[in-house]
C-alpha positions as CSV (number, residue, x, y, z in Angstrom):
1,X,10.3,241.2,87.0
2,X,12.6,241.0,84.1
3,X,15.9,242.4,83.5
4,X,16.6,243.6,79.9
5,X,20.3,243.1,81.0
6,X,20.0,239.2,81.2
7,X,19.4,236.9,78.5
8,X,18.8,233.3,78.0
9,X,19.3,231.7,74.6
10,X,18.1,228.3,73.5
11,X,18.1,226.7,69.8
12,X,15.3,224.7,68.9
13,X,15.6,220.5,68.8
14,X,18.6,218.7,69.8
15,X,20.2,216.8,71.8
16,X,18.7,216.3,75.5
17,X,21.1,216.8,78.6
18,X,21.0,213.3,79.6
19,X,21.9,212.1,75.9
20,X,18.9,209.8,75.2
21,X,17.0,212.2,72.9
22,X,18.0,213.9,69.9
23,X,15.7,215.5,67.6
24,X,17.1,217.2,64.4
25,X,13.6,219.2,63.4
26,X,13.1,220.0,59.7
27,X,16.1,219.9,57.3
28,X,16.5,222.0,53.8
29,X,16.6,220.3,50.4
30,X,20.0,219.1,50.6
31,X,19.5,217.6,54.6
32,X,21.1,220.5,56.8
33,X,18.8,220.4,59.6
34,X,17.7,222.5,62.1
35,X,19.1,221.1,65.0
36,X,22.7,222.0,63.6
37,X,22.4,225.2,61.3
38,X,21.1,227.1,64.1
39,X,23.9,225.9,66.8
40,X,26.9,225.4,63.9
41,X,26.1,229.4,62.1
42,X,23.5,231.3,64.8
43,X,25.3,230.4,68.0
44,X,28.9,231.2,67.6
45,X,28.2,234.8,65.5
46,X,25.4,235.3,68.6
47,X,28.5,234.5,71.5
48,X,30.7,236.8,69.1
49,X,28.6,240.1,69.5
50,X,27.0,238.9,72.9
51,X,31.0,238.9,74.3
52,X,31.0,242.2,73.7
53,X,28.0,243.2,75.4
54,X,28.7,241.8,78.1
55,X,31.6,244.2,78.7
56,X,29.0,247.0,79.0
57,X,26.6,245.1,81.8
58,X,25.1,242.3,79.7
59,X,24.6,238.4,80.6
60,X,23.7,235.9,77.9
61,X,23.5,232.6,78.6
62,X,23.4,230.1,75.8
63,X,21.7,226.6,76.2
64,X,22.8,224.3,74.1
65,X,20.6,221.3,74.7
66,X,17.1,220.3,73.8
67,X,15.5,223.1,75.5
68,X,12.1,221.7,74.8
69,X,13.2,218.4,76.3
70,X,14.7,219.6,79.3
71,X,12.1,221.6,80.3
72,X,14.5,224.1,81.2
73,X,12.0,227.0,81.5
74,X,10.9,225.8,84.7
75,X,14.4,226.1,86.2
76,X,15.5,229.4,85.1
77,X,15.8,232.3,86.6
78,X,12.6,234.3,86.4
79,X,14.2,237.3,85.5
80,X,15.6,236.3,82.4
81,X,14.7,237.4,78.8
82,X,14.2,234.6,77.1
83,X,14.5,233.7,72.7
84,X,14.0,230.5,71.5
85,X,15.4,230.0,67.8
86,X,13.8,227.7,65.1
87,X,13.9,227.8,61.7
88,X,10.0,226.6,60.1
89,X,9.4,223.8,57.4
90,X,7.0,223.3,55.1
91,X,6.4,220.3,52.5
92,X,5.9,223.4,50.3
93,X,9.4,224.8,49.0
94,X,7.8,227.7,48.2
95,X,6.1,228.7,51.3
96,X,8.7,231.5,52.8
97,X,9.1,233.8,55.9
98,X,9.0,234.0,59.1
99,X,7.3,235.5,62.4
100,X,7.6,235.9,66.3
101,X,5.6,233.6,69.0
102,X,4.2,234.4,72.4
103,X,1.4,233.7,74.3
104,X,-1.7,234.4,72.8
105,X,-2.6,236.3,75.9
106,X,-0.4,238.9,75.2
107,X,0.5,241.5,72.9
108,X,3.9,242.0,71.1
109,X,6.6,244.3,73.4
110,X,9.1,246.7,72.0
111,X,11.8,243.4,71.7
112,X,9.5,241.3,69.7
113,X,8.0,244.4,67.3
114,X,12.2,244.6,66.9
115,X,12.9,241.1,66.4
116,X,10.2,240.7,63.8
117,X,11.1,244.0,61.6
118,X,14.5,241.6,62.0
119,X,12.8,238.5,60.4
120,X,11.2,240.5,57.9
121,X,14.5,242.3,56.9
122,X,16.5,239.4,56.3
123,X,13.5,236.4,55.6
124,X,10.3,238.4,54.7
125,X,7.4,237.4,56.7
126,X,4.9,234.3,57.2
127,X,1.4,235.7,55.9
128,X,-1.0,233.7,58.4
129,X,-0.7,234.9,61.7
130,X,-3.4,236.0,64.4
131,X,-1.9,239.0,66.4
132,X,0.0,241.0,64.3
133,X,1.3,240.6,60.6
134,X,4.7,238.5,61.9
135,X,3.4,237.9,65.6
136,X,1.7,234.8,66.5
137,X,0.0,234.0,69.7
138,X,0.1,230.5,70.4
139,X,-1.3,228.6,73.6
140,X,-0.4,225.4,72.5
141,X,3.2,225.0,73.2
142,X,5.2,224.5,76.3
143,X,7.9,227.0,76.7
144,X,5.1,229.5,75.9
145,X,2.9,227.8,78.4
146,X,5.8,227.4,81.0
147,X,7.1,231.0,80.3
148,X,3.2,232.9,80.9
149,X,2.7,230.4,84.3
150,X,6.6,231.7,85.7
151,X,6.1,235.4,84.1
152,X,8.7,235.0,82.4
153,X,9.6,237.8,79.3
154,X,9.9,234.9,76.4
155,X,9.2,235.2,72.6
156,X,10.2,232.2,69.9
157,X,11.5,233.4,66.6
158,X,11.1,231.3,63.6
159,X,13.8,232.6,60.9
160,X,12.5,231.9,57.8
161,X,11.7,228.3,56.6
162,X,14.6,226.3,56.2
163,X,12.5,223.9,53.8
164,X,12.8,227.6,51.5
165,X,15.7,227.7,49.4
166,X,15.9,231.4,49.7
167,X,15.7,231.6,53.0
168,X,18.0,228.5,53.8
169,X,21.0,230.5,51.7
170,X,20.0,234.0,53.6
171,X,21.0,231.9,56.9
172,X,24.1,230.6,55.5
173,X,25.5,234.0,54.0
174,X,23.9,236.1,56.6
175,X,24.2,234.3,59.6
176,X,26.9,237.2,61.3
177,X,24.3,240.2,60.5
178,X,21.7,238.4,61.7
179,X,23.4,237.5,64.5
180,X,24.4,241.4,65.2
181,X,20.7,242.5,65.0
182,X,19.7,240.3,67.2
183,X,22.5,241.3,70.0
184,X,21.6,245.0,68.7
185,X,17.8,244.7,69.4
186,X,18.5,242.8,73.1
187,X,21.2,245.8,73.9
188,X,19.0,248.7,72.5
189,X,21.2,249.9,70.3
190,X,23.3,250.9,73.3
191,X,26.3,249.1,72.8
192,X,29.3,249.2,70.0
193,X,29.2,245.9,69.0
194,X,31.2,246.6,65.6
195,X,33.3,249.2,64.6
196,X,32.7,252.1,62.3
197,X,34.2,251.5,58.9
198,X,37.6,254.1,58.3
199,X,37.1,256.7,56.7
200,X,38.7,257.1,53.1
201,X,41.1,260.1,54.8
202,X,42.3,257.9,57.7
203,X,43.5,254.8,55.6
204,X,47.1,254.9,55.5
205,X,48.9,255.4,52.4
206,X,52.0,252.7,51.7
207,X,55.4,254.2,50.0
208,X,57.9,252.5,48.3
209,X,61.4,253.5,48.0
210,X,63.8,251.9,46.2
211,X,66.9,254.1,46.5
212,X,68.4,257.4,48.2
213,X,71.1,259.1,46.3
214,X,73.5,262.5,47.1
215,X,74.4,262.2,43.2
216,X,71.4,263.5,40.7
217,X,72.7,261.2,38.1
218,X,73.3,257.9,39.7
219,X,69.4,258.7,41.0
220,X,68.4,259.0,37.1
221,X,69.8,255.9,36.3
222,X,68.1,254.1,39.0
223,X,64.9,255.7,37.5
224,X,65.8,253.9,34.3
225,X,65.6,250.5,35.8
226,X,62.7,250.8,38.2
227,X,60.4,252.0,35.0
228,X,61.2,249.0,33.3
229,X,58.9,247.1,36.0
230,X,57.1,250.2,37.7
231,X,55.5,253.0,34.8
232,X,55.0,255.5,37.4
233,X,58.3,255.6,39.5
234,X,59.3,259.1,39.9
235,X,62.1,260.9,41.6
236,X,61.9,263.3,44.7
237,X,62.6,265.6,45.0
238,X,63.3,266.6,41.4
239,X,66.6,268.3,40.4
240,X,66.9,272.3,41.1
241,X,66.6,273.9,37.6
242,X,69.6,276.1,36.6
243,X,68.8,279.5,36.6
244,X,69.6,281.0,33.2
């Protein structure tokens, strides 16, 4: 049975454990591939917010390595929620979006109805898919396949099409938000994981003083000198009129 406190990460393509496969995936127009945008922008901003859930009961553990490769799904931990990142390619620039895999036996859970109002947010989404606009069922893949046989809790999230120049400079300006979303939609929106922008009344206000005087005048001719640089300078407080 899963735990929705316990995640397991893994980026799509890469570099096997043992170092004698590496497999970069698709690449945008001017050769960033997929292997290395998801694990040089996704990963860090996803250990950034993750470090902070797991201050309030969270585990995420991030795999590195070719997931696919490794076969690492039939050595994990059954209880484990599992998201596999890829980014889709096309040998049409124009073809956009993205969507949410699982097993074509199932229907879409609370997380991946979450994770794909996510995609459509930040990448719009892919318009040919069999479930559910954004959800894909797929029988045809192994770390579905692996995930159904071991029960485990796994969805694979395609985040846009990196072959889409839109949605290849979304990933490189947005990576952070998308990051926090994702840690937001694992956590349910029950932990902090920024904090609240300050209010206009609780910034500080800075001061400048550039004198303190016990004579009026000498305080007036200071005055003089600072207005020469700073229009606005002003003296406090101002002198007690005489009564008449």
């Amino acid at each position: 049975m899963m735990n929705e406190k316990k995640w397991f990460f893994c980026f799509g393509h890469g570099k096997s454990q043992d170092g004698r496969y590496n497999d970069v995936g698709t690449a945008s127009h001017d050769g960033y591939a997929e292997r290395d945008i998801l694990r040089d922008l996704l990963m860090p901003a996803l250990k950034k917010y993750a470090k902070i859930a797991e201050k309030e009961g969270f585990t995420f553990h991030f795999y590195k390595y070719n997931a696919y490769r490794d076969v690492i799904l039939k050595t994990i931990a059954t209880d484990f929620n599992v998201v596999e990142f890829h980014m889709d390619g096309s040998v049409n620039a124009r073809v956009a979006g993205g969507h949410v895999i699982i097993h074509k036996d199932y229907q879409p859970d609370d997380y991946d109805l979450k994770f794909r109002e996510m995609i459509r947010n930040f990448f719009g989404l892919r318009s040919n898919t069999n479930i559910a606009p954004g959800i894909n069922g797929r029988d045809n893949l192994q770390n579905v396949n692996i995930a159904k046989k071991r029960k485990i809790n796994y969805r694979l999230l395609e985040l846009g099409h990196l072959t889409n120049v839109h949605n290849y400079n979304v990933m490189k300006a947005q990576a952070d938000k998308i990051a926090l979303e994702i840690i937001d939609i694992c956590c349910k929106g029950k932990v902090i994981l920024e904090a609240p922008p300050v209010k206009e009344e609780d910034k500080p206000i800075y001061r400048v003083q550039v004198g303190a005087f016990s004579v009026y005048e000498n305080a007036e001719r200071q005055l003089e000198i600072a207005k020469r640089h700073f229009p606005d300078a002003f003296i406090y407080p101002k002198a007690t009129e005489p009564e008449v």
